[in-house]
C-alpha positions in Angstrom: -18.5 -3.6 11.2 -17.7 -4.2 7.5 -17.0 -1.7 5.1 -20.4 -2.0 3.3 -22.1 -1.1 6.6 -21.2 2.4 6.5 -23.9 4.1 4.9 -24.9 7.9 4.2 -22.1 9.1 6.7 -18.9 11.5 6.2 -15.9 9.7 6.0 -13.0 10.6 6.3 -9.7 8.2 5.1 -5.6 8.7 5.0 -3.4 6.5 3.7 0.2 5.8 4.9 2.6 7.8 2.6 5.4 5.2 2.9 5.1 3.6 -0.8 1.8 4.2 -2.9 0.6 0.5 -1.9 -1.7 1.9 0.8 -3.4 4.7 -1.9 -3.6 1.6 -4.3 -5.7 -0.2 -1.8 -7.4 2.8 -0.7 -9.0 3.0 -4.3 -11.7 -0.1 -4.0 -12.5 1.0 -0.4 -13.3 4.4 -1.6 -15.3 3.3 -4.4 -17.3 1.0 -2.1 -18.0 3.6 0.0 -19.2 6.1 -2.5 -21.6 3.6 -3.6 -23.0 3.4 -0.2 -23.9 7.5 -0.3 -21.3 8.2 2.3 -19.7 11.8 1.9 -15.7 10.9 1.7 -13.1 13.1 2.3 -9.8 12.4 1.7 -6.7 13.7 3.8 -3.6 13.1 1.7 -0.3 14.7 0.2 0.2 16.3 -3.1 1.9 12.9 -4.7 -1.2 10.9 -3.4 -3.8 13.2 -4.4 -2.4 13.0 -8.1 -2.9 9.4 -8.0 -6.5 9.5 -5.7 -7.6 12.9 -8.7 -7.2 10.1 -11.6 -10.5 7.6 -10.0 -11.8 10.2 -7.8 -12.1 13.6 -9.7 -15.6 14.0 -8.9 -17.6 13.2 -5.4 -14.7 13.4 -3.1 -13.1 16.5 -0.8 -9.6 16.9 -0.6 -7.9 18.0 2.6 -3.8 19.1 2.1 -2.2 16.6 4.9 1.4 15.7 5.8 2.8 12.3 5.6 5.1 10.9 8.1 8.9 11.9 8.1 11.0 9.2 7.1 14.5 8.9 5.3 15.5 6.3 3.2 19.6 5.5 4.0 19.8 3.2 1.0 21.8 1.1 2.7 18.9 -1.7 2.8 18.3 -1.1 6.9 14.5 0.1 7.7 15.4 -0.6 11.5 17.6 1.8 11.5 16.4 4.5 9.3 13.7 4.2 11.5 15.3 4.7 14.4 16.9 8.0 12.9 13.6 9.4 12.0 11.9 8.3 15.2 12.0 12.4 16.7 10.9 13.4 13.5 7.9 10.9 13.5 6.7 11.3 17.3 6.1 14.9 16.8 4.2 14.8 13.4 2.2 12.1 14.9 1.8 14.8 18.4 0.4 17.4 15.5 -1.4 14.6 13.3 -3.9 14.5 16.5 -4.8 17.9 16.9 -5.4 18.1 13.0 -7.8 15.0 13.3 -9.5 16.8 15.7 -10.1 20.1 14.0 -10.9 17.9 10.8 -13.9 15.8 12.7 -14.9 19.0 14.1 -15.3 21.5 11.2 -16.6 18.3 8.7 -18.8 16.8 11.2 -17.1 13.0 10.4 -19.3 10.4 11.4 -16.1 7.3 10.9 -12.3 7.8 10.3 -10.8 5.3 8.2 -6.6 5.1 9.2 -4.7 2.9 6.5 -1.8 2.3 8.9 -1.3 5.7 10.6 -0.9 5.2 13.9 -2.1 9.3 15.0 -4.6 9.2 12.4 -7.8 8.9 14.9 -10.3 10.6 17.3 -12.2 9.8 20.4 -15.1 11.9 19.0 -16.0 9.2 16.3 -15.6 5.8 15.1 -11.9 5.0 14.5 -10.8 2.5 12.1 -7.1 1.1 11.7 -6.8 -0.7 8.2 -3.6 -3.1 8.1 -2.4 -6.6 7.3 0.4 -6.5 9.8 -1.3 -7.2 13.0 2.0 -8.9 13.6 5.0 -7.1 12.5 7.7 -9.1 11.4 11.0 -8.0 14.0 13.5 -9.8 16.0 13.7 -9.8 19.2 15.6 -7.0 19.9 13.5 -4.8 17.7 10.2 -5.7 20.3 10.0 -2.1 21.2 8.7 -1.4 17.6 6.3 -4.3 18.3 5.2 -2.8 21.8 4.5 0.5 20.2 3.1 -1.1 17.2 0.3 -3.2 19.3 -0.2 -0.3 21.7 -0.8 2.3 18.8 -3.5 0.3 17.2 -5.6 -0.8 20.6 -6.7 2.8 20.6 -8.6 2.4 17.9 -12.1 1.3 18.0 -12.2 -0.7 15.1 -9.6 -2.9 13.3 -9.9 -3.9 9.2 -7.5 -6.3 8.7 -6.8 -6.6 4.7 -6.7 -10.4 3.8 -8.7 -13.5 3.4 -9.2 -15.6 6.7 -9.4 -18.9 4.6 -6.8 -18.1 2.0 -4.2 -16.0 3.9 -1.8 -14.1 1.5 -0.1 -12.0 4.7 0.7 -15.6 6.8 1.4 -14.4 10.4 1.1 -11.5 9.7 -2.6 -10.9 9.9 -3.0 -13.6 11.9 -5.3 -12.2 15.2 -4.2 -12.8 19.2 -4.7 -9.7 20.4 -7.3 -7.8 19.0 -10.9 -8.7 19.6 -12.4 -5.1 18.0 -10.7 -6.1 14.4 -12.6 -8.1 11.2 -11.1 -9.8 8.2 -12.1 -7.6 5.2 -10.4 -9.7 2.5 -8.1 -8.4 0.0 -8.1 -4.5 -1.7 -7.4 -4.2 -5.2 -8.6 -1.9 -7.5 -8.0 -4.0 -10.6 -11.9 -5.6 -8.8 -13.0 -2.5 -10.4 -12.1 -3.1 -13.8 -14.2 -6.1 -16.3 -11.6 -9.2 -16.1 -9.2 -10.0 -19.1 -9.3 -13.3 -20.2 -6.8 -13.0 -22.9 -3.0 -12.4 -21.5 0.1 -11.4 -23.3 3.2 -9.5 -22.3 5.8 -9.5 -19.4 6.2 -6.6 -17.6 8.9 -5.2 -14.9 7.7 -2.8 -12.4 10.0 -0.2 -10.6 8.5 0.9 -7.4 9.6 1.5 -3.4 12.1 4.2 -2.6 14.5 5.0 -5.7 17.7 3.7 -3.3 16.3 0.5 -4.4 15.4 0.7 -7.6 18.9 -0.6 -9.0 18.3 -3.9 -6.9 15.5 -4.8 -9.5 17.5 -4.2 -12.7 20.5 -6.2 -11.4 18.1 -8.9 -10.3 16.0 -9.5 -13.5 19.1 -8.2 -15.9 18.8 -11.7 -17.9 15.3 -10.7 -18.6 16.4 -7.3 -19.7 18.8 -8.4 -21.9 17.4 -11.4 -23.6 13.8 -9.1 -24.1 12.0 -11.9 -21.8 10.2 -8.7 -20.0 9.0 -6.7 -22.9 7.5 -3.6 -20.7 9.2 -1.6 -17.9 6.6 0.6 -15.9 8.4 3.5 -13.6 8.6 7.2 -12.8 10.6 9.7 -15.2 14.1 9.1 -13.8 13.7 5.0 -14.6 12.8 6.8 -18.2 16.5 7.9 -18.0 17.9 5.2 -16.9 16.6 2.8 -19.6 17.9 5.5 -22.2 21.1 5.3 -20.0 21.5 1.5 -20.4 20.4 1.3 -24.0 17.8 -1.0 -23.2 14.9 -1.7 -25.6 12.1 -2.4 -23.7 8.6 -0.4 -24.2 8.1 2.6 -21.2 5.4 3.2 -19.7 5.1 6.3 -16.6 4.1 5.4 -13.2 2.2 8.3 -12.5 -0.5 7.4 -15.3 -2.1 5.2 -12.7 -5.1 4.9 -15.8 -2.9 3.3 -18.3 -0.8 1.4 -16.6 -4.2 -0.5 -15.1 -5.1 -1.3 -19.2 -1.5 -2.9 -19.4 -1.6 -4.6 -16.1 -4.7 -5.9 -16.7 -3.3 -7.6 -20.2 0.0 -8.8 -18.4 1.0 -12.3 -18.5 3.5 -11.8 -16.0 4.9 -9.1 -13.7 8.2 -8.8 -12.1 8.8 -6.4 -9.5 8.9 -6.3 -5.5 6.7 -8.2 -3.0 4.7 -5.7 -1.7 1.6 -6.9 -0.5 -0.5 -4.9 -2.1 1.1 -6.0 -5.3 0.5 -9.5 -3.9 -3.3 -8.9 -4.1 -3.3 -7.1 -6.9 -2.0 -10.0 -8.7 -4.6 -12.7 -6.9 -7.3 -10.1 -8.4 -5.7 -10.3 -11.8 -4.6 -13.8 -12.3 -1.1 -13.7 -14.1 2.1 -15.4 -12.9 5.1 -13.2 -11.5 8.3 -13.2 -10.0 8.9 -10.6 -6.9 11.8 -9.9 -4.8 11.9 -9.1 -1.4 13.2 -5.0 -1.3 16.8 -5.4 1.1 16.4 -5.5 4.8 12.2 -5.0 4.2 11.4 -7.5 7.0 8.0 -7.9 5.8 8.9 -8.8 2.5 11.5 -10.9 3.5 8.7 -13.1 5.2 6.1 -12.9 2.4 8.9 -14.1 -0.2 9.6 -16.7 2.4 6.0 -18.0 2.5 5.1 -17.4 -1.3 7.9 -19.7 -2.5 6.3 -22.5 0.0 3.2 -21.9 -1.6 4.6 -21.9 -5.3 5.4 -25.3 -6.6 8.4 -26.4 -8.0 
């Protein structure tokens, strides 16, 4: 079942609150289903509802939902801050069920739509996983994530996997062994929404991911900074500070405009930032160079840095 096949139902979707690249590529998968007469509701947090309110003010239903527990050490070690958080997680996840439930129930939802939350399903309706990381990217020793990982998303009756079979941008990742319920739905961006720029100017620096890591991007494009090579730095209030801070003379725009930074994304000739996929996509859709860093010890960015420079030439 594709996306466009859902038709005059109520749908109901949650994104992942780890990082706002699963609201971002919730955007065009709302929109497409709007189009289609579905009824959507959307089951989010009060920082993703500010970002969902901006394209969505009209002709959706919020519901007030948790995200997942999870603490950032800084220290540039996922595996174990997830460990750490791992009580934390399984008994959000134990209540995240019984919430589903109640919400299928009282809303009559016809389909769920889960971008990557493993307790964000029912057996009363249609269950759909959204990923690109059919595969995570762990070492051996960290299988039990893997185990759990593959386990979690067979209860789900459907599987969307975000990339393009014949022009992979996730490598491994989304490649498919295991899961005979799941269809490529190519790549989510919402700058498909927006009439393409032809005409290109500017470089821009985005600061994005948890704030632990946000000094790991100045230090890495400082040269950049410095000489003016990036002439735009998009970020949340405290990056604001910083810039004032460091005395640096680059233009500011605020993250949390989601509306205005899309006009000066879509006029970027570069961007410089992290390689989230997401961002990956986003920049396929709007067809400017850019040079991403992996975030320290993000495994799966660590692979898609790996793969992008073998696809980059020299």
């Amino acid at each position: 079942m594709l996306p466009t096949e859902i038709q005059g139902k109520n749908v109901l979707i949650s994104p992942l609150n780890w990082g706002f690249g699963h609201v971002s590529r919730c955007i065009p998968l709302i929109h497409n289903l709007l189009e289609n007469d579905n009824q959507v509701f959307i089951a989010c947090d009060t920082a993703q509802k500010s970002i969902f309110f901006q394209y969505f003010s009209q002709n959706v239903e919020f519901i007030a939902h948790r995200g997942y527990p999870f603490q950032f050490s800084g220290k540039g070690n996922y595996t174990i801050d997830l460990f750490f958080s791992l009580k934390k997680l399984i008994n959000r996840s134990k209540k995240e069920l019984d919430e589903v439930e109640n919400y299928v129930q009282q809303l009559k939802i016809d389909f769920i739509i889960s971008d990557h939350r493993y307790s964000f399903r029912s057996e009363k309706c249609h269950s759909i996983f959204v990923t690109h990381q059919l595969n995570l990217p762990v070492s051996w020793f960290q299988y039990p994530f893997k185990f759990y990982h593959n386990k979690q998303i067979k209860k789900f009756d459907s599987i969307w996997i975000v990339d393009n079979k014949f022009n992979s941008l996730a490598g491994k990742l989304s490649e498919n062994k295991l899961f005979p319920n799941s269809i490529f739905i190519g790549w989510l961006s919402r700058f498909a929404l927006y009439p393409k720029k032809e005409i290109k100017n500017g470089k821009v620096l985005i600061i994005s991911g948890p704030k632990e890591y946000w000094s790991n991007l100045f230090l890495a494009f400082l040269k950049e900074l410095e000489s003016n090579e990036i002439e735009t730095i998009i970020g949340s209030s405290e990056v604001l500070q910083f810039i004032r801070d460091k005395k640096l003379k680059q233009k500011f725009h605020a993250s949390d405009n989601w509306i205005e930074t899309d006009d000066v994304l879509l006029k970027t000739k570069k961007i410089y930032g992290y390689i989230g996929y997401t961002t990956l996509m986003d920049i396929e859709i709007l067809g400017c160079d850019s040079h991403l860093i992996a975030s320290p010890g993000q495994l799966e960015q660590e692979y898609l840095e790996k793969i992008r420079q073998k696809k980059i030439p020299n």
